[in-house]
C-alpha positions as CSV (number, residue, x, y, z in Angstrom):
1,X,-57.0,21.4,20.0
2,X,-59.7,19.6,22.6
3,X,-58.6,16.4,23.7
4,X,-61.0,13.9,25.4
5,X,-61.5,14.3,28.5
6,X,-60.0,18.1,28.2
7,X,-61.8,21.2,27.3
8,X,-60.5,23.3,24.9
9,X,-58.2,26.1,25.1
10,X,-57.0,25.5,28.7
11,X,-53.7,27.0,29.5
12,X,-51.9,25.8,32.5
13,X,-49.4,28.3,34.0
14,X,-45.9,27.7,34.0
15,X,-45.1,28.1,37.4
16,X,-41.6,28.1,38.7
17,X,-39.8,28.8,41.9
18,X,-37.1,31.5,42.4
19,X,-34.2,30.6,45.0
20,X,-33.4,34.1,45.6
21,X,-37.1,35.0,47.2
22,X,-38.1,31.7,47.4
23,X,-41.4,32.5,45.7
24,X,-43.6,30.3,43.2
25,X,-44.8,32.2,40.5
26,X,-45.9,32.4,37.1
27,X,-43.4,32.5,34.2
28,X,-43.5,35.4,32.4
29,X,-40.9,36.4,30.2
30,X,-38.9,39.6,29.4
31,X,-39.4,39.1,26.0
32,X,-42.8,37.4,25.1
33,X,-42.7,34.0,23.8
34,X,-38.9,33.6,24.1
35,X,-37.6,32.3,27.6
36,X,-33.8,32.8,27.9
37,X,-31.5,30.5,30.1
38,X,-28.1,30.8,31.2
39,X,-26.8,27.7,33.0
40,X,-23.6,27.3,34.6
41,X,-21.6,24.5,32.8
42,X,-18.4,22.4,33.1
43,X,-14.8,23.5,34.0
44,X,-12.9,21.8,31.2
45,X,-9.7,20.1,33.6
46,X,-10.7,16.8,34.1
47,X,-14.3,14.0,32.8
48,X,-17.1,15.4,34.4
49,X,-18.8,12.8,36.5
50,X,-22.5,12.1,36.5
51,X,-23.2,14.1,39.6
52,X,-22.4,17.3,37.6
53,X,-24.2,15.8,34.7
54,X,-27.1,16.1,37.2
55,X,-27.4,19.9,37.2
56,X,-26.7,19.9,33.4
57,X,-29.4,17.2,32.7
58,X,-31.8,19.2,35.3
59,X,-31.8,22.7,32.7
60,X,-32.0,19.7,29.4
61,X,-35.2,18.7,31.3
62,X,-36.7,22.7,31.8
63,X,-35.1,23.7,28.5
64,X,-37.1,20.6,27.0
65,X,-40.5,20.8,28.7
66,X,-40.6,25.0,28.0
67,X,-40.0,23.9,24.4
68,X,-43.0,21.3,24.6
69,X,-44.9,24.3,25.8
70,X,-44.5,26.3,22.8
71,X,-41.7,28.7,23.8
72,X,-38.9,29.7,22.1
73,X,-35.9,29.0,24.3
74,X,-32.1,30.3,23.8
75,X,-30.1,28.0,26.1
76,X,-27.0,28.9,27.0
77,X,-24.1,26.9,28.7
78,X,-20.6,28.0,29.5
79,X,-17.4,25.9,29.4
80,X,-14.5,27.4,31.9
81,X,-11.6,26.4,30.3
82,X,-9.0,28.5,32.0
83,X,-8.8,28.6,36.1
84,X,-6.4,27.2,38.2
85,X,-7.1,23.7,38.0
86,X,-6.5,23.3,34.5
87,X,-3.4,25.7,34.8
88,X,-2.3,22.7,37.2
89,X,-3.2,20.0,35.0
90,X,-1.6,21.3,31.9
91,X,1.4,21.8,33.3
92,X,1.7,18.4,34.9
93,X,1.2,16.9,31.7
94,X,3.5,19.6,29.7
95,X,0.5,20.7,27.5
96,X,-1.0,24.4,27.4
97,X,-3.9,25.2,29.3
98,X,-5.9,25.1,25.5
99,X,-4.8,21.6,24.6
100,X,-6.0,20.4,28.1
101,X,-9.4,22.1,28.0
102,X,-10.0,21.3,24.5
103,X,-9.3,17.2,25.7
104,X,-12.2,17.3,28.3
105,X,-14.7,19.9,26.1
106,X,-14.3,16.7,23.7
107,X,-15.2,14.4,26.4
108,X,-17.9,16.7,28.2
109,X,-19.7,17.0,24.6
110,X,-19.4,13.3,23.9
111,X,-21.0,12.0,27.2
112,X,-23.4,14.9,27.0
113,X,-24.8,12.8,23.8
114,X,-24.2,9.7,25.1
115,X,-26.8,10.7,28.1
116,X,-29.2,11.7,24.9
117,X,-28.8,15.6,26.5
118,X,-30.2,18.1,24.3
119,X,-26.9,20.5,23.2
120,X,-27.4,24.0,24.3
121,X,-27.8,26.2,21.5
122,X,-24.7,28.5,22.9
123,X,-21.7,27.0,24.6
124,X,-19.5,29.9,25.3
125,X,-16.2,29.4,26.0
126,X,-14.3,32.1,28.2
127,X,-11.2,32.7,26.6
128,X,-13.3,33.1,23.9
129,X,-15.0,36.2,25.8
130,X,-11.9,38.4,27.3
131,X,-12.8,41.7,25.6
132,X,-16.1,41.4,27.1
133,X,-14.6,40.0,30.4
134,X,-12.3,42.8,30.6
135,X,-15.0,45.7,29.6
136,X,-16.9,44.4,32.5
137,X,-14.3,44.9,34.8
138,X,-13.6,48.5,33.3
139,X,-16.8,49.4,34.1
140,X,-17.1,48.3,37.5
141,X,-14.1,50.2,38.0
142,X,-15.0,53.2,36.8
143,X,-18.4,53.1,39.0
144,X,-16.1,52.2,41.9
145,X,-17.5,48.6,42.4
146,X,-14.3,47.4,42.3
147,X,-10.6,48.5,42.8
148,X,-6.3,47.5,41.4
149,X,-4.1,45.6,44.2
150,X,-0.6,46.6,43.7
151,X,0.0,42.8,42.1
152,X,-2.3,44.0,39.0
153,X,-5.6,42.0,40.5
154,X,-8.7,43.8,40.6
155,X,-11.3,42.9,43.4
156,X,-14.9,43.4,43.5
157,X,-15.6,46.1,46.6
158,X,-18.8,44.0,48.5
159,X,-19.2,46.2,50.9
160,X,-20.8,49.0,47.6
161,X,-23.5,46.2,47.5
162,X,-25.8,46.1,50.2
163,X,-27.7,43.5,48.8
164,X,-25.0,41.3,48.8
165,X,-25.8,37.8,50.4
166,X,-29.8,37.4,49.2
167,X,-29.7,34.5,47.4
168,X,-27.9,32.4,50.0
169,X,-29.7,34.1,52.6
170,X,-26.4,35.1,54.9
171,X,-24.8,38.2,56.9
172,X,-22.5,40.3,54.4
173,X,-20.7,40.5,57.5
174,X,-19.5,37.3,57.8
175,X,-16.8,35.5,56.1
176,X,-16.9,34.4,52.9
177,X,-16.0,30.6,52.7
178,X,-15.7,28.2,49.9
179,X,-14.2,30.9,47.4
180,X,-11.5,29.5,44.8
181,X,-9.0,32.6,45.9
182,X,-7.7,31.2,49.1
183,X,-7.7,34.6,51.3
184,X,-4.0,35.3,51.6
185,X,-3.4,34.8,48.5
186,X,-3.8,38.5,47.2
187,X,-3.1,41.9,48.4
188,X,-7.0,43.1,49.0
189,X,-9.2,45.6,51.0
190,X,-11.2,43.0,52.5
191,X,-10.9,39.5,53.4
192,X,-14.9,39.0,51.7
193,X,-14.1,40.5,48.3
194,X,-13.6,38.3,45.8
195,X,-11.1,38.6,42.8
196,X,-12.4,39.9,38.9
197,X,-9.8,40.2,36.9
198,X,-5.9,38.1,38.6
199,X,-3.0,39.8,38.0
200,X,-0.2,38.0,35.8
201,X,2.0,35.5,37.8
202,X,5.2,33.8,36.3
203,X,4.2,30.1,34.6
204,X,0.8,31.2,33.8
205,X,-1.3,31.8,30.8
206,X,-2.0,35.7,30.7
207,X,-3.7,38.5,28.1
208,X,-2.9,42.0,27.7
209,X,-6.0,44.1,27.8
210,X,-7.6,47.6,28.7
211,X,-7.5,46.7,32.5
212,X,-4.3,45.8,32.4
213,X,-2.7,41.8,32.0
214,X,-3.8,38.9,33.6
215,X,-6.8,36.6,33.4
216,X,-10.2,36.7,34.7
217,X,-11.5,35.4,37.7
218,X,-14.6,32.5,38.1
219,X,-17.5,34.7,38.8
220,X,-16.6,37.8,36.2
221,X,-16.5,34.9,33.3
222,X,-20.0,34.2,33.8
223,X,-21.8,37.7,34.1
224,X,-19.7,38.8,31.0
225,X,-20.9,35.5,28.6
226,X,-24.5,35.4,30.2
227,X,-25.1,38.9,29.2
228,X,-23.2,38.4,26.0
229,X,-25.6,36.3,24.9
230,X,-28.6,36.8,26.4
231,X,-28.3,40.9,27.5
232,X,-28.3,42.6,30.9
233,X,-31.2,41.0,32.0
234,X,-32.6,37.5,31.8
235,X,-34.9,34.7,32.4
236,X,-33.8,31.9,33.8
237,X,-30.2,31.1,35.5
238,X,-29.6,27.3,36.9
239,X,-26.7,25.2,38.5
240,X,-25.9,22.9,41.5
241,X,-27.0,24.4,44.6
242,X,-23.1,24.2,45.5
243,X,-22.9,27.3,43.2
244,X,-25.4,29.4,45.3
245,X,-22.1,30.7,47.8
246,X,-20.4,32.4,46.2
247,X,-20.6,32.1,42.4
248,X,-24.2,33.1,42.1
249,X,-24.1,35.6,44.6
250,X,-20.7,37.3,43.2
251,X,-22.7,36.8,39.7
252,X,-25.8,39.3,40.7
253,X,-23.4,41.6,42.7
254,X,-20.9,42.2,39.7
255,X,-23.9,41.8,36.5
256,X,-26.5,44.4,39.0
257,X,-23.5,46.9,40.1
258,X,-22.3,47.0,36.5
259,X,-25.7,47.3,34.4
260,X,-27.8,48.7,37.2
261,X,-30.7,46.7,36.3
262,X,-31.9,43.5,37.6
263,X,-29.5,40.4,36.4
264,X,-32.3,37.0,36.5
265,X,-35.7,36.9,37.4
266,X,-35.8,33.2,38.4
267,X,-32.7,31.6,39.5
268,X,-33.3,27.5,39.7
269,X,-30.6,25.1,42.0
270,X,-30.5,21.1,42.0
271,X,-29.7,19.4,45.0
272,X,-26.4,17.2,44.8
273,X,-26.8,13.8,43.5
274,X,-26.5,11.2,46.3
275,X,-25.6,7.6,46.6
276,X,-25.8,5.7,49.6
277,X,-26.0,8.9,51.8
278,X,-22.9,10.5,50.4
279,X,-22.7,13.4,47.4
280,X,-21.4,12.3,44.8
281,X,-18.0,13.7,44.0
282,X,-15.2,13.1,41.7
């Protein structure tokens, strides 16, 4: 109703601004009413330290003021507990790569409350998700996105994505850096495609499935449980800008090639937290 000093019925426009065009515009969601967000959450193999708690507490804040707005919101926030870190870990300690994940989705979820963060109302986990990890793959194999190394990896094929590179605004051309494969590390086509599904390697945790055994890559886990549980197209995706190059960009490539529709309409990236001129890091 009118408040003093307000007149009544004024809407104010939500109005966000996308990375990928760098655009501010008006938030209108797929589905009316109902704003879905997908943001890119902890990997389980160590305490997260309050400069990631940054990016997580920037989506608590647009997840908390859409509410306030009157939208319904599905938030969704993944935990990657398997990748090569927590491989490492765990086997330093003697403990499976589950025990070890489980340890620090404890602590992530009990200083998550203890910074009053609202919880998200999913919080996939990815080797909770392998069916649907693996059924991506398949498909971008069969549309020839993607292609077998004679190790049992399967890469993503860049150069079938002309697009590639928008969001962090760079030549496809050039190399890819930053990626958690280092580059000699697999048989591939192409030094800038990036690796879906890793083939299985003595020591490490593995699945048998449809494209063969292994474990997913980084980038495949969060197209397959964004679209899991929010569908082939969303509203909102967030994360540290040190995800733009190249998990968000091998996101879009991989979700668009495979669904042919358009993956997020807004993507949203915090800056690092800083202290004393430095980014914080662990």
């Amino acid at each position: 109703g009118a408040r003093r000093g307000h007149p009544p019925d004024r809407v104010v426009t939500i109005r966000l601004q996308d990375a990928l065009t760098g655009d501010v515009r008006p938030l209108e969601p797929l589905e009316p009413g109902h704003v879905r967000v997908y943001s890119c959450g902890p990997t389980v193999y160590g305490p997260a330290h309050v400069g990631n708690f940054r990016s997580f507490l920037f989506a608590d804040l647009l997840v908390r003021y859409l509410r306030y707005r009157g939208l319904r919101v599905t938030w969704v926030m993944n935990l990657t507990d398997i990748d090569d870190k927590i491989i490492r870990g765990a086997a330093a300690e003697g403990i499976t790569h589950t025990e070890l994940a489980n340890r620090y989705t404890a602590q992530f979820l009990a200083d998550a409350d203890s910074l009053f963060m609202a919880r998200p109302d999913v919080l996939p986990r990815a080797t909770d998700h392998i069916p649907q990890i693996t059924e991506l793959v398949a498909t971008l194999l069969e549309r020839g996105h993607a292609y077998a190394t004679d190790d049992g990896s399967i890469f993503f094929r860049i150069s079938s994505r002309p697009a590639y590179g928008r969001l962090a605004r760079l030549d496809p051309a050039a190399m890819r850096v930053g990626e958690r494969v280092v580059a000699d590390e697999y048989g591939k086509d192409d030094v800038r495609d990036f690796v879906l599904w890793k083939g299985p390697k003595p020591g490490e945790p593995s699945w048998d499935t449809s494209v063969g055994a292994g474990r997913p890559g980084w980038h495949i886990e969060c197209s397959a449980m964004s679209m899991a549980h929010l569908g082939p197209s969303f509203d909102i995706h967030t994360g540290g800008v040190d995800l733009v190059f190249p998990h968000h960009e091998d996101e879009i490539a991989q979700s668009e090639a495979a669904t042919g529709q358009p993956f997020v309409r807004t993507w949203m990236h915090c800056a690092h937290l800083r202290m004393g001129g430095e980014k914080m890091a662990k």
